[in-house]
C-alpha positions in Angstrom: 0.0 0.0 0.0 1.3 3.5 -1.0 0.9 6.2 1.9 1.2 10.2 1.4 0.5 12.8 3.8 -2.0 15.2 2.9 -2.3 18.4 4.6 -5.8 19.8 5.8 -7.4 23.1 6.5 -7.5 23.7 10.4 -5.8 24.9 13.4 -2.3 24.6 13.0 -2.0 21.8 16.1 -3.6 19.4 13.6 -1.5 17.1 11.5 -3.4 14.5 9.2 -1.9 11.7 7.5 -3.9 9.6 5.2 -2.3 6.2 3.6 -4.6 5.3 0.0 -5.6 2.4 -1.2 -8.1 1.8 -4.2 -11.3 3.0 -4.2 -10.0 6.6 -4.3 -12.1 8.4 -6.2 -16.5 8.4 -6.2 -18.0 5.1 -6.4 -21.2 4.6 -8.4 -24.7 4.5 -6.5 -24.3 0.9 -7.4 -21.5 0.0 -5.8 -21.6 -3.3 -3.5 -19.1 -4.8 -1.4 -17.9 -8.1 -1.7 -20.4 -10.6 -3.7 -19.3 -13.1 -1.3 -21.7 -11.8 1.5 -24.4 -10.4 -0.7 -27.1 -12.7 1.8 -25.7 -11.6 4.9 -26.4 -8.3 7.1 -23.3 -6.1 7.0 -22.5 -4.0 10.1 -22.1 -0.3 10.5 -18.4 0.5 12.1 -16.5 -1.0 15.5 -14.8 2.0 17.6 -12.3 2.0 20.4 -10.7 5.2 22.6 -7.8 4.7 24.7 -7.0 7.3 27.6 -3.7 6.0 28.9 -0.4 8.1 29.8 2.7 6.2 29.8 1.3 3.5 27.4 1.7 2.7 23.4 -2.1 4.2 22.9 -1.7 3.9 18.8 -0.4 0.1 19.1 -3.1 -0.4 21.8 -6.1 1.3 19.4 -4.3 -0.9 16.6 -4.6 -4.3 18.1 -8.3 -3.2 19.3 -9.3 -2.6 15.6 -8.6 -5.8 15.2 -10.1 -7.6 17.7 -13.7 -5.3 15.6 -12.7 -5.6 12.4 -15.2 -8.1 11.4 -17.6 -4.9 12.1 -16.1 -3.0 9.0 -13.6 -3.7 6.3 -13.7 -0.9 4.4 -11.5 1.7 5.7 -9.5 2.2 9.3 -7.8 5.2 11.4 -6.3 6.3 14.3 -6.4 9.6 15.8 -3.8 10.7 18.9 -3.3 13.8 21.4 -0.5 14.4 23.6 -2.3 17.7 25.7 -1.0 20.0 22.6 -1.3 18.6 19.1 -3.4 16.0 17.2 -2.1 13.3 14.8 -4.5 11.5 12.4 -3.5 8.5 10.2 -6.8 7.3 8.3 -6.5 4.5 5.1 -8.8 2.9 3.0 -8.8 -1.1 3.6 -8.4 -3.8 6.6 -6.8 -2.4 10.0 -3.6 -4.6 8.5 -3.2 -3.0 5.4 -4.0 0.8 6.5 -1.2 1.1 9.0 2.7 0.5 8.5 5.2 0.7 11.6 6.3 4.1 10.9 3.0 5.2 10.9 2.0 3.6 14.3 5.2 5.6 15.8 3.4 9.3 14.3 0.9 8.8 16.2 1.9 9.9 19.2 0.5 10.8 22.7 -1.3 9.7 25.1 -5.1 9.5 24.2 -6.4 7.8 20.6 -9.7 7.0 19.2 -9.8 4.2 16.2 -12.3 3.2 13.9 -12.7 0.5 11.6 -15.9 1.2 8.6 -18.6 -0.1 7.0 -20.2 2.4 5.0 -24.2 3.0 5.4 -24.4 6.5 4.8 -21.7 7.9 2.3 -19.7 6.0 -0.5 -16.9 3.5 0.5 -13.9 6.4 -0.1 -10.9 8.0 1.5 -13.0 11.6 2.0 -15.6 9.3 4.5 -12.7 6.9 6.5 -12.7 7.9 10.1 -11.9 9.4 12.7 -13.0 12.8 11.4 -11.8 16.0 12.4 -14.5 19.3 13.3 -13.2 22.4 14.2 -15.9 24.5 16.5 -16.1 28.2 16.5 -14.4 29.0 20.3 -11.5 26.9 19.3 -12.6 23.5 20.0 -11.0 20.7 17.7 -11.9 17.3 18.3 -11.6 13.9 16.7 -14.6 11.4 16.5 -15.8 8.0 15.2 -19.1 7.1 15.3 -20.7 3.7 14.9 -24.5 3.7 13.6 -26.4 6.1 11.5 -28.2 9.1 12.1 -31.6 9.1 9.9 -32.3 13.1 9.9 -28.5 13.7 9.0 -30.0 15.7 5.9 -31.4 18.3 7.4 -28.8 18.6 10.2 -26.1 18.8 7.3 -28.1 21.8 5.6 -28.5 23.5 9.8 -24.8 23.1 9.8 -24.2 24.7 6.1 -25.9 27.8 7.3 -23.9 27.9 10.6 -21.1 28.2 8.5 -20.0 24.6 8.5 -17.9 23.1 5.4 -18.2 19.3 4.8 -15.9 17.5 2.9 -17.1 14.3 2.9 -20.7 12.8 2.3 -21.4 10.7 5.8 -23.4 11.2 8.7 -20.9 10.9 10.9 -19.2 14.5 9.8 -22.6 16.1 11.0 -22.1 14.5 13.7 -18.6 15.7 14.6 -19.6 19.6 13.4 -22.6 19.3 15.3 -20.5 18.4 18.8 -17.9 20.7 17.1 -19.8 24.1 17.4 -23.0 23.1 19.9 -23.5 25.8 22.1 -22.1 24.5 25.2 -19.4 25.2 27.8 -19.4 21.9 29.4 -19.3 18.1 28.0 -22.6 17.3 29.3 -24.2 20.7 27.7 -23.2 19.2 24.6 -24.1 15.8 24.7 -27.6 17.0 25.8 -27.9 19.7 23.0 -26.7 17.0 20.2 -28.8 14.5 22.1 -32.1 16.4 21.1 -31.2 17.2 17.8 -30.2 13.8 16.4 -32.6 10.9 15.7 -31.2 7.3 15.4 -27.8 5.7 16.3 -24.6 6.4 17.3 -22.2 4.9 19.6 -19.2 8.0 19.9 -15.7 8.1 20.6 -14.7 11.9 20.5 -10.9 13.0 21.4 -10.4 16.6 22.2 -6.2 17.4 23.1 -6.9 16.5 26.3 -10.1 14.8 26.8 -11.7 10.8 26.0 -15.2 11.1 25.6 -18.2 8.0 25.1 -21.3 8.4 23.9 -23.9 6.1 23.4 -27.6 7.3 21.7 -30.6 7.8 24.3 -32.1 4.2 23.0 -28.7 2.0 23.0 -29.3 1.1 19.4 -25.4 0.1 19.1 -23.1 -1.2 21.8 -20.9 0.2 23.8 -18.7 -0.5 27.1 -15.9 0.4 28.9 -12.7 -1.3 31.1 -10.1 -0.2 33.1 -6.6 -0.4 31.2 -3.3 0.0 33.0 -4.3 3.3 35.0 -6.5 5.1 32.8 -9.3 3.3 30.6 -10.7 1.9 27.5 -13.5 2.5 25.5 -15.0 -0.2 22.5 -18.0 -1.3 20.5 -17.7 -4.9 22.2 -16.4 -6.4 25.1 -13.9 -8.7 23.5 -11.6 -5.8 21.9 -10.9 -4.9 25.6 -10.1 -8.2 26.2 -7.7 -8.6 23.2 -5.5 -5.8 24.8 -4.9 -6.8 28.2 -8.0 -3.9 29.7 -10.4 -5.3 32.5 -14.2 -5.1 31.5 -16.4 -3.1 33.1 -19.5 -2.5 32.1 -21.2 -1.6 29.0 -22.0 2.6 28.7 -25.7 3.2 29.4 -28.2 4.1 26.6 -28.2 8.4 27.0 -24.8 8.5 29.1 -21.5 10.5 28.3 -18.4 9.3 29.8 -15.5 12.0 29.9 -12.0 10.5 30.9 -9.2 12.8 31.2 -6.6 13.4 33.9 -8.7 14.0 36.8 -10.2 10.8 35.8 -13.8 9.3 34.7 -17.3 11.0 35.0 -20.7 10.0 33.6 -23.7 11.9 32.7 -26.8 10.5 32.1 -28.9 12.4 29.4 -32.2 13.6 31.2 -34.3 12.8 28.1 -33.1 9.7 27.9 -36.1 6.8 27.8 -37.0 4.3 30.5 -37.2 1.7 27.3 -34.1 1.0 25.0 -33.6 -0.2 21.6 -30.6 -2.2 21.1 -30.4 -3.6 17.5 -31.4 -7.6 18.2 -28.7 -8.4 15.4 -26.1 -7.4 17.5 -27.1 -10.5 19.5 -27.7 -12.7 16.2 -24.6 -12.2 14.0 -22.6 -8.5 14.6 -20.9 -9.2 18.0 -18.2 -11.8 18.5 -19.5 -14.5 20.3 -16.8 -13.9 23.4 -18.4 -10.0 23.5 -20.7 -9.5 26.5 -24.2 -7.7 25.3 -26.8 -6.7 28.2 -24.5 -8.3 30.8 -24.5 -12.1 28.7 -21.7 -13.8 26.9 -23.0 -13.5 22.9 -21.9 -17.3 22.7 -24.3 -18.5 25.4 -27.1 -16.3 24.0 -26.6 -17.7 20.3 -26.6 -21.2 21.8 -30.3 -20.3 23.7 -31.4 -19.4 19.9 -30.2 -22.5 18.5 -32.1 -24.1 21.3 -35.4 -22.5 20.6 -35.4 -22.6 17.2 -35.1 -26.7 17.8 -38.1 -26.4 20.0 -40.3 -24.5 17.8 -39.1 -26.3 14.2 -37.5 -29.8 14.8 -36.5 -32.4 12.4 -35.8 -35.9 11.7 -31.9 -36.0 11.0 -28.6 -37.5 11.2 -26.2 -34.7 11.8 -26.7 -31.0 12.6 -24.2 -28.3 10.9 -23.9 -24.8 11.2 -23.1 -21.8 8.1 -19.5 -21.0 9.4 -18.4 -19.4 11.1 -21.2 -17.0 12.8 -24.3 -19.5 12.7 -22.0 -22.0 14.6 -23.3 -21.3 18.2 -26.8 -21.3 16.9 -26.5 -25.0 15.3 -24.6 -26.0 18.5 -27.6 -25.1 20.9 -30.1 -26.6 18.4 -28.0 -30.1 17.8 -27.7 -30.0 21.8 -31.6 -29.5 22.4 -32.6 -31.8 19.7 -30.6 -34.6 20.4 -28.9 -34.8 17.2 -25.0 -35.0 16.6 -23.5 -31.6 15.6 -20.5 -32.0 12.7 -18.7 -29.9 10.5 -20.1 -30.5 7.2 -18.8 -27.2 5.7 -15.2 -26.1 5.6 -14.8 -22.2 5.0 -11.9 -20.3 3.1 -11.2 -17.5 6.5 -8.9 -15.3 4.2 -11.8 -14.5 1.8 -12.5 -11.2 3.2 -13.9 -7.8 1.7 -12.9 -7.0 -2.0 -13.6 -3.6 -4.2 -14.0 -5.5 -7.6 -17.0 -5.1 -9.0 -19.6 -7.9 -8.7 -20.3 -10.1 -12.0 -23.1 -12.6 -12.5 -19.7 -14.6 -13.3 -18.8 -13.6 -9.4 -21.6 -14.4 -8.0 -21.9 -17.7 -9.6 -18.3 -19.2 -7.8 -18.7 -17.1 -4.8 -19.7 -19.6 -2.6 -17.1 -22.1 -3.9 -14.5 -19.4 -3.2 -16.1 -19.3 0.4 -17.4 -22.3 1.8 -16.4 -26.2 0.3 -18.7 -29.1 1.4 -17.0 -32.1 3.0 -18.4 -35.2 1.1 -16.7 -37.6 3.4 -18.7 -36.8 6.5 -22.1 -35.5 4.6 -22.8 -38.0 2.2 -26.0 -40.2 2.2 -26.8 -38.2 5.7 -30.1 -36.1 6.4 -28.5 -32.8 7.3 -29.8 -29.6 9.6 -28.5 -26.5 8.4 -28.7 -24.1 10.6 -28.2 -20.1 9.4 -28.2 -17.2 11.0 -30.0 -15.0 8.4 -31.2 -14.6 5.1 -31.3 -11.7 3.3 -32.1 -11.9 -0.4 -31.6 -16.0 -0.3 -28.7 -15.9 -3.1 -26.3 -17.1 -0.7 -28.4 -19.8 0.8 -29.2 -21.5 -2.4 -26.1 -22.2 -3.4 -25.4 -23.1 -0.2 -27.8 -26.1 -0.3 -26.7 -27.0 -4.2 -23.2 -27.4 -2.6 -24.1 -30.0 0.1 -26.8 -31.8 -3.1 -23.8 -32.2 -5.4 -21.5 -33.2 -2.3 -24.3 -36.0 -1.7 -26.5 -35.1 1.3 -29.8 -36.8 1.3 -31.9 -34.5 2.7 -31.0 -30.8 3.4 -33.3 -28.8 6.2 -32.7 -25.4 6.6 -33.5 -23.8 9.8 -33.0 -20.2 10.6 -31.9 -18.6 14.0 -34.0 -15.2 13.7 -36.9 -14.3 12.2 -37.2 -13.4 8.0 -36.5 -10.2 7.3 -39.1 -8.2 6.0 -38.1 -4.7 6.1 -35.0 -2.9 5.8 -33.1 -0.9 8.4 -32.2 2.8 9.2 -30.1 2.8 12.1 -26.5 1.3 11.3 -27.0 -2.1 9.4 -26.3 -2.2 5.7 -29.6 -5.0 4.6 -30.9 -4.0 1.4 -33.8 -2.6 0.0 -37.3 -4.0 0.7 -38.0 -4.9 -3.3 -34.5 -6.9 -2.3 -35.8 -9.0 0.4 -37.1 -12.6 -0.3 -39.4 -12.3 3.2 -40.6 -9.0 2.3 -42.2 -10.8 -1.4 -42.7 -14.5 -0.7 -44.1 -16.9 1.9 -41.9 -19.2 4.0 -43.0 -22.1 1.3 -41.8 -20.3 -1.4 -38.4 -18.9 -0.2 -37.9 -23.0 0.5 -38.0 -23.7 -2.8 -36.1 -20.7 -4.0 -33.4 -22.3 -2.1 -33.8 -25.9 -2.7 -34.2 -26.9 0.7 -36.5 -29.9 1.7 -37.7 -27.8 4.9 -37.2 -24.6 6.1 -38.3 -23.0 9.6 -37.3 -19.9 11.2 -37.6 -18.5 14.8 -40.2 -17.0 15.9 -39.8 -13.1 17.1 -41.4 -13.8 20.6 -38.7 -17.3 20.2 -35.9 -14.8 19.7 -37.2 -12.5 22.1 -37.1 -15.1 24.7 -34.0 -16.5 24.0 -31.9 -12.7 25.0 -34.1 -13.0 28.1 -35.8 -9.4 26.8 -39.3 -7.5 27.8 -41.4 -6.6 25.0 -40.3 -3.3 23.8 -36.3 -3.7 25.2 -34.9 -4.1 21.4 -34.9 -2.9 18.3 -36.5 -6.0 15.9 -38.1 -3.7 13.3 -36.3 -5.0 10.3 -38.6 -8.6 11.3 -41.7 -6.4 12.1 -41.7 -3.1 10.4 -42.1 -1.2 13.6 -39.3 1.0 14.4 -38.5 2.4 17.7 -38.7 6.1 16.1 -40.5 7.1 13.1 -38.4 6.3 10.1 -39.2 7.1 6.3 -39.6 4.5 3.8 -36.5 4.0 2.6 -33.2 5.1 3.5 -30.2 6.3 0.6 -26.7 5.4 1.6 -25.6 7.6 -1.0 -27.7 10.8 -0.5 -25.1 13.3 0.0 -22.9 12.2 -3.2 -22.7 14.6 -6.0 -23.6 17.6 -3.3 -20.4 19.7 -3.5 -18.4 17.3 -1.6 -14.3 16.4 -2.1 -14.4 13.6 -4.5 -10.9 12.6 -2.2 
């Protein structure tokens, strides 16, 4: 990968340095990530702050990313303070491939935020890889990276233009940063309360001023967040396990409407006071997002996906020889239903791991080997057998099919697909990259039909109040509403990822 530095507009404490790799310039409205996972959900962004003097905070943020990177492979960065100046290293790409060694040791100080992307509002390009840098009018700078998406970011962006406010990129999560940038506050908690009432959606925050780590999680707790103890200052991540990864102690996940300020006095929390009794946390964080060693609501992910597995065996079970999971994220699931059911579990798929992300193009010609570039069946253990396939998902069903022709031609008997969440029947707006309803096999055919779209002999899916029960949650405690179509906030129809290209914006 070829780095440059690049210099931007700002006060003169700010040094950016950006590495490039392809995509660099717009992408077309019809750009799509990798083929490979056109039938899965895709994930917004994973953040992680450090506050740490004495320590490697760039190296530390680094090996975090990593531990989120299956949250977003699109782009990475790392922003640093020492108490005087700001460094910012941003690249399109994995966490591996955006950083070298040399730029690891720029960033300097002793506070950093990362963030690792996947794009849901804005184009897949270097002008929209974060952190991102807002100036505010009384000399403020700070640094932020945001996980989710804001749904009234359009008008917001236009407020903003007439305060004065110049974007040069096309996400949500640079009104974000100008609106904390220039809100009309004096205190932290000021501004979290006056950006609190103006946006609408999610957004998990990590915001760096020179001398300041700030958290920020949206009044409904749509995305994670949590926070440990590291060395003797503190860490701040989308999931549980990226603490873990880098030596922090857990200790406990930031509260739906809080602000957590770390700096050298120490920690302090402020609790939004319009904040809601009831939350909203997506339910697909507890499906497929988190890692299944990430604690969500105060329970391992592993032991929750198992409880699915085991109630979706309870509600749809079937006469089998051998139950196998989709690797690697339906795994738990088809553990907890072979375990309930009675029925051996076996590894009847083998996956390639190092088929990642890719900006080529899709072709019909793609799409048509993707699978076989992904998963291989393993004849020896699968033929002649009745199998249980157990998925986490579907999406459009393109995936799945070919799924199921790989275990036919590989000699399986029967093939009985059974599905640990609900079908998806409307699209979402706050952080998860579906697709739109028209593309949705649940939201246009019947449970019958999708079967024999995708070959199966059976296919059953959990039931909403069967998912409900297996995270242990009251009515009204989640966000389901891409399996209902009610949303915790009003939402419009339809949401455009792309809707502020071609608006003035850097085509960087």
């Amino acid at each position: 990968m070829v780095a440059r530095s690049d210099a931007i507009p700002g006060p003169p404490q700010m040094r950016r340095r950006h590495g490039s790799s392809a995509p660099q310039g717009p992408l077309p409205q019809t750009y799509q990530p990798n083929p490979l996972d056109s039938d899965s959900p895709r994930e917004a962004c994973g953040v992680v702050g450090v506050f740490a003097p004495g320590d490697d905070v760039a190296n530390v943020a680094y090996f975090g990313l990593f531990a989120l990177q299956h949250r977003g492979q699109e782009s990475a960065g790392i922003a640093t303070a020492d108490g005087r100046d700001m460094v910012l290293h941003t690249a399109m790409g994995l966490v591996a491939q955006a950083f070298r060694e040399e730029d690891l040791e720029r960033l300097t100080g002793h506070i950093a935020i990362g963030h690792t992307r996947y794009s849901t509002t804005g184009a897949p390009r270097r002008a929209n890889a974060q952190p991102i840098i807002a100036h505010g009018d009384n000399g403020l700078t700070i640094a932020l990276g945001h996980n989710g998406n804001v749904i009234n970011a359009g008008p917001l962006r236009t407020e903003l233009e007439e305060w004065g406010a110049n974007f040069t990129g096309t996400s949500d999560t640079e009104v974000i940063a100008e609106m904390y940038a220039k809100a009309p506050a004096t205190t932290w908690e000021e501004r979290s309360a006056y950006c609190m009432r103006k946006l609408q959606g999610a957004y998990s925050l990590v915001i760096m001023t020179k001398d300041q780590l700030v958290g920020v999680r949206d009044p409904l707790g749509i995305r994670p967040l949590c926070i440990g103890k590291f060395g003797d200052g503190y860490i701040l991540a989308s999931e549980s396990c990226a603490i873990d990864h880098v030596g922090g102690e857990f200790i406990r996940e930031v509260e739906p409407g809080e602000t957590i300020v770390i700096d050298e006095n120490g920690m302090e929390s402020f609790m939004w006071s319009g904040a809601r009794e009831k939350h909203a946390m997506c339910i697909f964080e507890h499906i497929y997002f988190a890692r299944p060693d990430s604690i969500l609501n105060g329970t391992l992910s592993q032991t929750t996906r198992a409880e699915m597995g085991a109630q979706l065996a309870r509600e749809h079970p079937a006469e089998a020889d051998m139950v196998i999971g989709v690797p690697d994220s339906a795994i738990p699931h088809a553990v907890g239903y072979a375990n309930e059911i009675g029925i051996p579990y076996g590894e009847g798929l083998g996956r390639n791991r190092y088929v990642g992300r890719t900006f080529i193009q899709p072709s019909q010609r793609m799409r048509d080997i993707g699978v076989g570039m992904k998963f291989n069946a393993l004849p020896d253990i699968i033929a002649g057998k009745r199998l249980v396939v157990v998925e986490d998902s579907i999406v459009r069903g393109t995936t799945k099919s070919r799924v199921v022709k790989l275990l036919r031609n590989a000699g399986a008997a029967e093939i009985h697909v059974r599905i640990a969440s609900p079908p998806i029947i409307s699209t979402c707006h706050f952080g998860v990259d579906m697709a739109t309803v028209d593309e949705l096999i649940a939201a246009r055919k019947s449970v019958d039909e999708i079967k024999e779209v995708i070959g199966a002999d059976s296919l059953g899916y959990l039931s909403v109040d069967g998912l409900r029960k297996s995270v242990q949650a009251e009515p009204g405690t989640f966000c389901n509403g891409c399996f209902t179509g009610k949303y915790p906030i009003p939402v419009q129809l339809e949401m455009n990822k792309m809707e502020f290209e071609g608006v003035g914006a850097s085509n960087d």
